[in-house]
C-alpha positions as CSV (number, residue, x, y, z in Angstrom):
1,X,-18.7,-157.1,-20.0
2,X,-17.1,-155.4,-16.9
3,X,-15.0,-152.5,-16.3
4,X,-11.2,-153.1,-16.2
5,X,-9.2,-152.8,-13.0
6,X,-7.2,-149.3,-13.7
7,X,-3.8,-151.0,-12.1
8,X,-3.8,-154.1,-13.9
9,X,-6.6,-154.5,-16.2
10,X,-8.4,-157.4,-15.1
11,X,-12.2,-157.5,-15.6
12,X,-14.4,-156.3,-12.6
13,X,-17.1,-158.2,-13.0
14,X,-17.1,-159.7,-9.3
15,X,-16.3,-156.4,-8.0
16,X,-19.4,-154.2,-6.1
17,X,-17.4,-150.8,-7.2
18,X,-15.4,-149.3,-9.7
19,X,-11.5,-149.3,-8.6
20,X,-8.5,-151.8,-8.3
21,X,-9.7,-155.0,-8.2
22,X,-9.3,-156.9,-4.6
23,X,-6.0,-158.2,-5.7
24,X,-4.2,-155.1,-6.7
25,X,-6.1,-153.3,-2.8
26,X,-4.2,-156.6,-1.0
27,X,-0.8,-155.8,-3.1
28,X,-0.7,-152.3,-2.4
29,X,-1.8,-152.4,1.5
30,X,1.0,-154.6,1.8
31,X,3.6,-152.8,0.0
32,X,2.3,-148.9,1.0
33,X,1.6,-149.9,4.6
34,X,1.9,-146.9,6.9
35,X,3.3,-147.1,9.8
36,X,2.6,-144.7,12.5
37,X,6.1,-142.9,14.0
38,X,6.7,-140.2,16.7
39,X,7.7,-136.5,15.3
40,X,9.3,-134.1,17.0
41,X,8.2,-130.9,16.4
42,X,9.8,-127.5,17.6
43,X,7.1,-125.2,19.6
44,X,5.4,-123.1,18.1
45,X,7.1,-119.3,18.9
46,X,4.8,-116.4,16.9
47,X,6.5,-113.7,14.8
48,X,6.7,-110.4,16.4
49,X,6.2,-108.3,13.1
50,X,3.5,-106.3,14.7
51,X,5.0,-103.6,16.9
52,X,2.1,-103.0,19.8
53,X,-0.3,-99.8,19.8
54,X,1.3,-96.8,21.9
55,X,-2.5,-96.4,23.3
56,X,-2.8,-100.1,24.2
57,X,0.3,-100.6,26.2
58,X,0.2,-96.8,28.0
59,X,0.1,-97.0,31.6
C-alpha cells in the first residue's frame, strides 16, 4: 500500500519519493513552463536622508 500522489491521488508505489506522481511533474512542467524574459529595471539612485557631518566635509 503506497502513498497517494497529493495532486491527483494515484498510488506511488513506482515512485522513488514522496510527491506528484511522474504524470502530474509532466502536466505541470508543461503548463507552468517559465520562460525567461528581459526586465528593465530603473538604476538604482540612493536616498539622500542623511544630511553629511559638518566635520567630515570641512575643508
Amino acid at each position: 500500500m503506497g502513498l497517494p500522489c497529493p495532486r491527483c491521488g494515484q498510488s506511488l508505489e513506482s515512485e522513488e519519493y514522496y510527491g506528484v506522481c511522474s504524470r502530474c511533474a509532466t502536466e505541470l512542467r508543461s503548463t507552468y513552463s517559465g520562460d525567461a524574459r528581459a526586465v528593465d529595471v530603473a538604476e538604482y539612485e540612493p536616498k539622500m536622508n542623511v544630511v553629511p557631518n559638518a566635520i567630515a566635509s570641512k575643508e
